[in-house]
N, C-alpha and C positions, 0 to 999 in steps of 0.2 A: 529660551522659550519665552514668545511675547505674551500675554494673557491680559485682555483688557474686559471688565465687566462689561456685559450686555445693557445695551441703552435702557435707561430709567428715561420717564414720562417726563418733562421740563416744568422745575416748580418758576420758572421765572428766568431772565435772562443770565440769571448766575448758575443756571442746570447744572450739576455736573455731566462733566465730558466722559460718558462710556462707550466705548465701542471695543466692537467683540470679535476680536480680530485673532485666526489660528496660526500658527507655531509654523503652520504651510505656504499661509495667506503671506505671510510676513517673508517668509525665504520667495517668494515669487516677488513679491515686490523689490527685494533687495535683487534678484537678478534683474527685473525688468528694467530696473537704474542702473542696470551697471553695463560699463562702455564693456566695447570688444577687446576681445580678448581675456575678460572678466569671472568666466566661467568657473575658472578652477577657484578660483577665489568663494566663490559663491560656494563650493561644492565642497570644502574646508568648512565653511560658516556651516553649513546643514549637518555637517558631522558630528559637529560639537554639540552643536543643537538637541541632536537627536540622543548623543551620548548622556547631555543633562539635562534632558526633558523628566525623566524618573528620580524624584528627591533630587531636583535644581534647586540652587540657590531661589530665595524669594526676596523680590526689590519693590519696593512700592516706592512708585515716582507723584506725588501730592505739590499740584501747583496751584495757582489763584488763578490760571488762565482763563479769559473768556471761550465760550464755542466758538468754534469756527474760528479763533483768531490766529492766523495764520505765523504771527513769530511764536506761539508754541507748538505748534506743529512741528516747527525747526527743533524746536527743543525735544520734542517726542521722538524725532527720526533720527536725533543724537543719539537719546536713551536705549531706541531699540537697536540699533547698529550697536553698539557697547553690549550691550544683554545678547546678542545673536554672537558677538564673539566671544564674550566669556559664558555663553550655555548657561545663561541667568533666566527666573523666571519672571518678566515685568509685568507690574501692574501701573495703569496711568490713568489716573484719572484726576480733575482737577474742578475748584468752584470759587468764583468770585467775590463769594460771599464767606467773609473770615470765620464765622461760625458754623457752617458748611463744610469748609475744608478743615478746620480743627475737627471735623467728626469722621473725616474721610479721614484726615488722619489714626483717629483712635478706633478705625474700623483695621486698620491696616495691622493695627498692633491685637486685634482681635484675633484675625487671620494667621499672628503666628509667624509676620514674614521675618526674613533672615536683616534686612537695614533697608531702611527708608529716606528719600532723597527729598525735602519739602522746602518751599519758597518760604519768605517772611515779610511779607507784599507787609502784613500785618501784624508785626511781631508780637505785641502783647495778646493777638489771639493765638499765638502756635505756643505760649508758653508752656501751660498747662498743658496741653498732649505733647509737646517734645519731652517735658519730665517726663511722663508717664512712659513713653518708649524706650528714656531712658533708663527707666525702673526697673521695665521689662528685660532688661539685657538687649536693647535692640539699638544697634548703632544710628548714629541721624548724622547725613551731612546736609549740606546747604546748598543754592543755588540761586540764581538770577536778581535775588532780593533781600535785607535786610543782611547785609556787609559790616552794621554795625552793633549787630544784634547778637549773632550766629555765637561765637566766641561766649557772651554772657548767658544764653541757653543752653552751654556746652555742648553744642555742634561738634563732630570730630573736626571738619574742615569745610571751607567755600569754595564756591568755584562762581564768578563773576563778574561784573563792571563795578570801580569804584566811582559812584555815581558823581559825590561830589567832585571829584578828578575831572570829571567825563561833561561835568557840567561847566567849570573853568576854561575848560578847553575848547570848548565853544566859544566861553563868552569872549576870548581872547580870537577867536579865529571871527569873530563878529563884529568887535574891534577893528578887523586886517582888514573889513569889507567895507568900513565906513559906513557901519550901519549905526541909526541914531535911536528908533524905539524900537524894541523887540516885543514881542508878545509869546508869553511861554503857553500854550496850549494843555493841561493837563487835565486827563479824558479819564480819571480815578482819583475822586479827591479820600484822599486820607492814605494813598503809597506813599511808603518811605521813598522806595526810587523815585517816584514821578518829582517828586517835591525836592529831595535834594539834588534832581538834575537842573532845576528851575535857581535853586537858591545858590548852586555852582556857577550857573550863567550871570546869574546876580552879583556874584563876588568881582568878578574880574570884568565884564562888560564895562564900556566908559557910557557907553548909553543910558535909557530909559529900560527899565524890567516891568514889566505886567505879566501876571498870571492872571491867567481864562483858563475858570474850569467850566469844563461840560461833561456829558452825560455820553461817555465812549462805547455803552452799547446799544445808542442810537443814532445812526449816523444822519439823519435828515436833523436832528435835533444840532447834533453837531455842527453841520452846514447850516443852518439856520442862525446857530448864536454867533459863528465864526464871521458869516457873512455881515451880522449885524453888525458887529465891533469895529470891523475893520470900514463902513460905511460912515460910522460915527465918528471914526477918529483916523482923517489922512493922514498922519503924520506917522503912522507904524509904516516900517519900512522892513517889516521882518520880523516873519512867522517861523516859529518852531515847534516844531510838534514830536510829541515823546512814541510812536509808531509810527512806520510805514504804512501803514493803510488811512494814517489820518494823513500824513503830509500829502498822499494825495488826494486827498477830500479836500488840505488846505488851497490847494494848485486851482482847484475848481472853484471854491469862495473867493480867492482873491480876483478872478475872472469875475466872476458874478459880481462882488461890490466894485469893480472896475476899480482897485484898489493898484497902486505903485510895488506892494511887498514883495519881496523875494520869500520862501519858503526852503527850510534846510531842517533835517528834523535827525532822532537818533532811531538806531534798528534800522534795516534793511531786510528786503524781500527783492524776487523778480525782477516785478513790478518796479520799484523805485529804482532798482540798479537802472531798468530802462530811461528814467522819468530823471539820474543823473547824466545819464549818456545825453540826452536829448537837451539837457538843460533847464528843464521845467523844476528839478530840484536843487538848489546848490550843492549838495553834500549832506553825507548820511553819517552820523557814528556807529560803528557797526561793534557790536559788543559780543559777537558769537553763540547765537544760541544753540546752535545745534551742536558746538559744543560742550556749552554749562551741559548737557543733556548727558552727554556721551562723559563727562568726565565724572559727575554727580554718580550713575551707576558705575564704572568702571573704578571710582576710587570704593564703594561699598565692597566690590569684587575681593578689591587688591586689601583691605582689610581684614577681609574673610579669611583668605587665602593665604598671605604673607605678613598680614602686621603691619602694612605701611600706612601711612594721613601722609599727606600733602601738606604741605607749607608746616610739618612740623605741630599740626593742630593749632599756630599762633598766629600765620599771617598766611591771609587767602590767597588763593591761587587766582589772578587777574585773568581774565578774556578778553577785555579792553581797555580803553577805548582804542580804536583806530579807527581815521579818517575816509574815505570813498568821497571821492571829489568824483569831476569831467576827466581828469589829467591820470587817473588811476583804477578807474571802475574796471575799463576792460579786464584789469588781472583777476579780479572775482566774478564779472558775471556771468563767465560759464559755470561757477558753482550756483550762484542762486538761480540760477536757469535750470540745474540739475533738483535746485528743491533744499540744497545744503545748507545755504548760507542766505 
């Protein structure tokens, strides 16, 4: 059963994300995405549903996502595909603001739920509410952020990208491109991910590294500082940016300051799958979110249920990195076409 709290009034761009979505609403959706022949599938999923709707399991999924930002939406439709087949009851809701969501968090352990699934965008803010959940008897795994954290707040287990990894592998496929200065784009200053995917590209690049941060839940601001930079200094030959909805914001500014750069960024949507097909992107690292979502609640389940953590509670269970070039897109973009990936 999906259960998401009814919309609260927006204290500022870090609202949190409610929406109040029925246990019905959710099985129509899951058939409405689902190809032919798909029915009976569906009609399994509402069974279970409906079997543990009365005293289900209770998950609360607690992320740093912005509204409206569409790679955790991926992440949400992991979580509730996971909760629709183990007849789990989800709650999702999320806030940008590390002080925000540490209370979203200790609202969750208020409520009594059964394990909560929370990002660590911030880790020294979830410290104090992950003890406390854990005080309460309430299991906590991990997800999308703070890989290096999760383990020392006694997380059961992660599910994510190793960013530094993810940022290496870049810098080395930037290398392959004969690229000379790169510009690292990071649209939230003070993520542990955004930073150690920059400081990964740092390691291994033979290039120039610059970080530009800007202000990622303003996108005219965004295009503004981006266009500026790149008008200042010809010599960048390549923009990176840590979303999909910014690298195509980057595609636009590099247009606008009549700039040389190529653009290649991490995360994938749609959109971008199109924006590599066409070439306007070089390539995407795609780190799975609509999995981290789906495994985040699914392992709380398999805890409940049978006793088991993943990676043994000592080493996280990876989603990426993996590449989406021109030469390989087609094989996933009928998923992010579907909304999955």
């Amino acid at each position: 059963m999906i259960t998401t709290p009814p919309p609260q009034a927006s204290s500022g761009s870090g609202a949190s994300v409610r929406l109040a979505v029925a246990a019905s609403a959710a099985l129509l959706l899951l058939v409405g995405c689902s190809g032919p022949g798909s029915a009976s599938g569906s009609g399994s999923a509402a069974a279970r549903l409906g079997s543990g709707a009365k005293g289900a399991m209770k998950v609360a999924l607690v992320t740093h996502g912005g509204e409206g930002d569409a790679f955790w939406e991926l992440v949400r439709k992991g979580a509730e595909a996971a909760a629709v087949k183990d007849g789990v009851e989800l709650t999702y809701v999320s806030d940008s603001d590390p002080a925000r969501q540490a209370q979203l968090v200790r609202d969750a352990i208020g409520e009594r739920v059964d394990g909560i699934a929370v990002t660590l965008a911030k880790p020294n803010a979830m410290k104090a509410p992950v003890a406390e959940a854990r005080a309460a008897g309430i299991p906590v795994v991990g997800l999308n952020s703070g890989i290096d954290a999760w383990k020392s707040q006694g997380l059961l287990e992660y599910f994510g990208q190793d960013e530094s990894v993810a940022g290496a592998a870049v810098g080395d496929r930037l290398d392959a491109l004969k690229a000379k200065h790169a510009l690292c784009v990071i649209h939230e200053r003070g993520n542990v991910a955004l930073e150690a995917r920059c400081a990964g590209v740092k390691k291994t690049f033979g290039g120039e590294t610059e970080n530009l941060y800007v202000e990622g839940t303003d996108a005219k601001a965004v295009d503004a500082v981006l266009t500026a930079r790149l008008r200042q200094d010809p010599g960048i030959d390549e923009v990176v940016t840590m979303g999909a909805q910014f690298a195509l914001d980057a595609v636009d500014s590099v247009k606008a300051a009549g700039s040389r750069a190529r653009v290649a960024t991490f995360d994938l949507s749609k959109d971008l799958a199109r924006a590599v097909q066409d070439g306007s992107v070089q390539f995407a690292v795609d780190q799975q979110p609509y999995l981290q979502g789906y495994l985040a609640v699914d392992s709380l389940w398999l805890y409940r249920t049978n006793g088991n953590v993943s990676g043994g509670g000592v080493a996280p269970m990876l989603t990426g990195p993996a590449f989406v070039t021109r030469s390989n897109v087609a094989a996933v973009a009928k998923f992010a076409a579907a909304g999955t990936r």
